[in-house]
N, C-alpha and C positions, 0 to 999 in steps of 0.2 A: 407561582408555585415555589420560586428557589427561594424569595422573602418570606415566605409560608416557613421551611424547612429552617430557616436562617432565623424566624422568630422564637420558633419551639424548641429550636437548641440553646439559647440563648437563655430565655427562659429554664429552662432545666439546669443549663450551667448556674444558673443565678441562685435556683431553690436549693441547688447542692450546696454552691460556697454558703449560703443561709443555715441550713442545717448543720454544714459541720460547722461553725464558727458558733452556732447554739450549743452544738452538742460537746462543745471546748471549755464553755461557760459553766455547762451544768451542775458537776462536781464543786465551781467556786459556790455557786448560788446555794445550794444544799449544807455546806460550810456553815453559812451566815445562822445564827443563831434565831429565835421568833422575836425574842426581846429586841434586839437591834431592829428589826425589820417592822415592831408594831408602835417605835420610839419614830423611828423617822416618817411613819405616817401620819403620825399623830401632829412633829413638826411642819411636817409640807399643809396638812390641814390648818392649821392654826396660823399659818402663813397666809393661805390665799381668804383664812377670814375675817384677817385683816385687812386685805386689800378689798376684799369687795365692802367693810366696813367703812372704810376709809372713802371708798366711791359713795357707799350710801351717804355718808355724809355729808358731802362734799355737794352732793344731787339735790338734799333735804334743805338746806342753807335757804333756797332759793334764789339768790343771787345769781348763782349760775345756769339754772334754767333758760330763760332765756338765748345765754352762750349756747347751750346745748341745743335749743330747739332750732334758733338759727343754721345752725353746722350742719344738723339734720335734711333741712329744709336746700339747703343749697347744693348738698349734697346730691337730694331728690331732682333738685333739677336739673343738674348736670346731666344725671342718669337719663332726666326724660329727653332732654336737649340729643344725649348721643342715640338714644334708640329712635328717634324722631329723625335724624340724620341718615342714618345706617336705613330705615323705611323710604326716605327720598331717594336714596343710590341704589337702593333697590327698585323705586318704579322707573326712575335714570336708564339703569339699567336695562331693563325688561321693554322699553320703548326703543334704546337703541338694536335691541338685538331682532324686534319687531319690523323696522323700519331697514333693516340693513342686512339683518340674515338672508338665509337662503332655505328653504324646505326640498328635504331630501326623501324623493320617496321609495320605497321598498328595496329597489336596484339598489339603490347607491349614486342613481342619477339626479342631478337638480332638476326641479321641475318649475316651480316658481320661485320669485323673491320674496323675501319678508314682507314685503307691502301688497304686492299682489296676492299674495295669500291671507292676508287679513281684509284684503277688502274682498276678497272671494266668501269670505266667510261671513263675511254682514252683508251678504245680497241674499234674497229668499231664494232656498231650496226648492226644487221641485218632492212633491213626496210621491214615491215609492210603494204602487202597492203591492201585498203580500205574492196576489197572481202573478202578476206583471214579472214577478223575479222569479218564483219556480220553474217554470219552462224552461230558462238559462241556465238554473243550475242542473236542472238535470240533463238537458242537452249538453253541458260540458262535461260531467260527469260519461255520460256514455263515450263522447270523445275522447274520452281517456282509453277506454276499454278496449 
């Protein structure tokens, strides 16, 4: 609750310094004439389409292809390499916690170990029929009364 409190204020303090330090700017920004403002779009444009000209070209060559596709490709395998690993520490994981846990039921009391309770659950069930269990419930139920 008190990290609740301590996030929201935080946040709030944040959107103020934001706004007033915008609202400081705003009068410079209105200053600026259209001309100046539709000059320097025009340069940052003309800029990045050189560079990605520059890339096309460079891509189109052919020569470098290969470089490129290599980079790619190792790249990809790294990726599979680590999610492939991060998937092993996770069934790692999930068998030690299996084999070594404890099961806790409803109380708060242990009842079984990790292993005993997996091998409880791979032994056949008996099944339950619908009769067999109304009688109980409602005899506990009146018990209550």
């Amino acid at each position: 609750m008190v990290v609740d409190i301590i996030l929201a204020v935080s946040f709030l303090a944040g959107a103020f310094v934001f706004w007033y330090r915008l609202s400081l700017k705003i009068p410079e920004l209105i200053a600026i004439p259209d001309q100046v403002i539709t000059e320097r779009l025009e340069e940052d444009s003309a800029g990045m389409r050189l560079f990605l000209l520059r890339i096309k070209s460079y891509y189109r060559e052919g020569k470098h292809k290969q470089v490129f596709w290599s980079f790619l490709g190792k790249t990809f395998y790294r990726m599979h390499l680590l999610l492939m690993r991060m998937d092993n520490g996770t069934v790692a994981l999930l068998k030690k916690i299996r084999t070594h846990g404890e099961i806790v039921n409803g109380n708060g009391n242990t009842t079984l170990s990790g292993k005993e309770y997996w091998q409880k659950l791979q032994e056949p069930q008996e099944k339950i029929s619908p009769s067999s269990s109304k009688p109980r419930i409602i005899e506990e139920v009146r018990k209550k009364e």
